[in-house]
N, C-alpha and C positions, 0 to 999 in steps of 0.2 A: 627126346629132342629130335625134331627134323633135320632134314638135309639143309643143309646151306646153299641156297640157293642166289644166282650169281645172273647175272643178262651184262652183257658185251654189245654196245649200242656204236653204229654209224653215227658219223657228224656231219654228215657232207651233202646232206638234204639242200636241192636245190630250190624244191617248191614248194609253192604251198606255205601253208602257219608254219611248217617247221623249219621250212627253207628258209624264211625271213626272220623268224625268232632265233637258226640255228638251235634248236632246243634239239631235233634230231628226232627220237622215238625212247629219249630219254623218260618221257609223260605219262607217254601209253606205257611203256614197260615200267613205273613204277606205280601206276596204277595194276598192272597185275600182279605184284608184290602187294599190295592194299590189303587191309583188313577193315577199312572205313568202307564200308557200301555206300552209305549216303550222304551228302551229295554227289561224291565226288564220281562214282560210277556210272549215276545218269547222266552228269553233265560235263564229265572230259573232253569227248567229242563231239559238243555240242559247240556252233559255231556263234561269233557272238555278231553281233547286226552291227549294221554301220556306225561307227560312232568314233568318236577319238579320246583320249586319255590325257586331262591338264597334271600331269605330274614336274616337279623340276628332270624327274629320268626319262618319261616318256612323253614329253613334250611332242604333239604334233603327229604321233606314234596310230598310223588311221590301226583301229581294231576289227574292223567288220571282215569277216569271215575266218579268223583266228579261231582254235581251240581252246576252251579252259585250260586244258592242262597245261597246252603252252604258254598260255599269258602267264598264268600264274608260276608256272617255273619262268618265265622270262622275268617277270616282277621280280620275283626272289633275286634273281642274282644281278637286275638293277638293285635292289636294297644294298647284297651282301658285295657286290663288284666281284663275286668268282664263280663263275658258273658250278663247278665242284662243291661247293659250300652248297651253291643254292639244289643242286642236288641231292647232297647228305639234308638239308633244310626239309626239303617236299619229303625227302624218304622218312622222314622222322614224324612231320604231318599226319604223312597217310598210315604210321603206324605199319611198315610195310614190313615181309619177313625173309625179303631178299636186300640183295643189292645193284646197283644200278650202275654200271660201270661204262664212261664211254669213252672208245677206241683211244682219242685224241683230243685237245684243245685245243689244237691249231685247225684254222679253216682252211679247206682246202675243195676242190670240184672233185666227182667222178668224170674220167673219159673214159670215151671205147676207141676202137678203129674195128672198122668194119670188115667184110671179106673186098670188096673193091678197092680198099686204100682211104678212104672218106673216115670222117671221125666227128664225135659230137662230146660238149664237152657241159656236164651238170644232170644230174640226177634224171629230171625231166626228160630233157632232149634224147637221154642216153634211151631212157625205156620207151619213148614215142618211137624212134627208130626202132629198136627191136620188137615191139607193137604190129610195126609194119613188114616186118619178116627179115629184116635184114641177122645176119649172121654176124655177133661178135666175135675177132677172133685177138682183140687185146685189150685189156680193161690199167687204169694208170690213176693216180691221184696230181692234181697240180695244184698247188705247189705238193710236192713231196714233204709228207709231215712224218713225225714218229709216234712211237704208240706212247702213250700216255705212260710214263714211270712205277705208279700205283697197280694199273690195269696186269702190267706185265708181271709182276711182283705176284697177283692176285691169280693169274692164270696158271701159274708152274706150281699153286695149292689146288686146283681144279681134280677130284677126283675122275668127273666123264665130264663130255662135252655132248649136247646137243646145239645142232646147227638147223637153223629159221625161226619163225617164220620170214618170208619177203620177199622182194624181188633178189634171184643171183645174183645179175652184175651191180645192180647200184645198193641194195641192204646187206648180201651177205659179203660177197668179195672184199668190197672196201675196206673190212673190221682185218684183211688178210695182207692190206696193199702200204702201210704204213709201215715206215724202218724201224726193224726189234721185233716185226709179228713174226716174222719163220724162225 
């Protein structure tokens, strides 16, 4: 038998499919737990063309430029109404031989503040400024959320940890800035 393998996912995606679905990189990392190659490996992040969704849950819901993975983890947890569920849901889907753990279920922004006292507040904004050279010298979640109950429970089983891939401040920090992570 393998390792038990474990991924710790940010929630706090401001842009983008994951910012709007909130699905996070919940998708993509259980797409790398996957043992289904196909479809689901060609077409995760494949983005889907303009169009809209008549469902009673996604009523009006524009889909064009979304990823598969995220709609369809987003679908799941319209069907299941818990995001968590619809996670263990997709992870059982793709036959996956990790788990998918993420930080938090409360939404919440990343902010910075910068070396001049300025500060920007949401995933995007945060890595366009630092893009532009600016110097973080303090990273914060608003609202202040906790770490997810399970998460924490599942981390103090963790034999090692490996930390990335992604952006410092807005991927890896974050999974550190929720009360109960230190």
């Amino acid at each position: 038998m393998g390792p038990n393998v474990h991924a710790v996912v940010t929630m706090f995606d401001s842009g983008g499919s994951s910012g709007q679905f909130a699905t996070s990189s919940a998708s993509f990392r259980l797409e790398t737990f996957s043992s289904v190659r196909w479809p689901w490996r060609a077409t995760k992040q494949k983005r889907a063309r303009s169009c809209s969704l008549d469902s009673p849950n996604l009523r009006g819901r524009r889909l064009g430029g979304h990823t598969s993975g995220n709609l369809l983890l987003s679908m799941m947890e319209q069907y299941s109404g818990d995001f968590l569920a619809a996670v263990d849901s997709l992870r059982d889907l793709l036959d996956c031989n990790g788990h998918v753990w993420p930080i938090s279920v409360e939404h919440a922004s990343v902010c910075a503040e910068y070396e001049d006292g300025s500060q920007a507040q949401g995933e995007v904004a945060v890595d366009l400024e630092q893009v532009q050279g600016r110097r973080i010298v303090r990273t914060w979640l608003d609202p202040e959320v906790r770490i997810h109950r399970p998460v924490a429970d599942a981390i103090q089983t963790f034999d090692a940890v490996i930390i990335g891939p992604g952006s410092f401040f807005t991927s890896l920090m974050p999974i550190l800035l929720g009360e109960g992570s230190a």
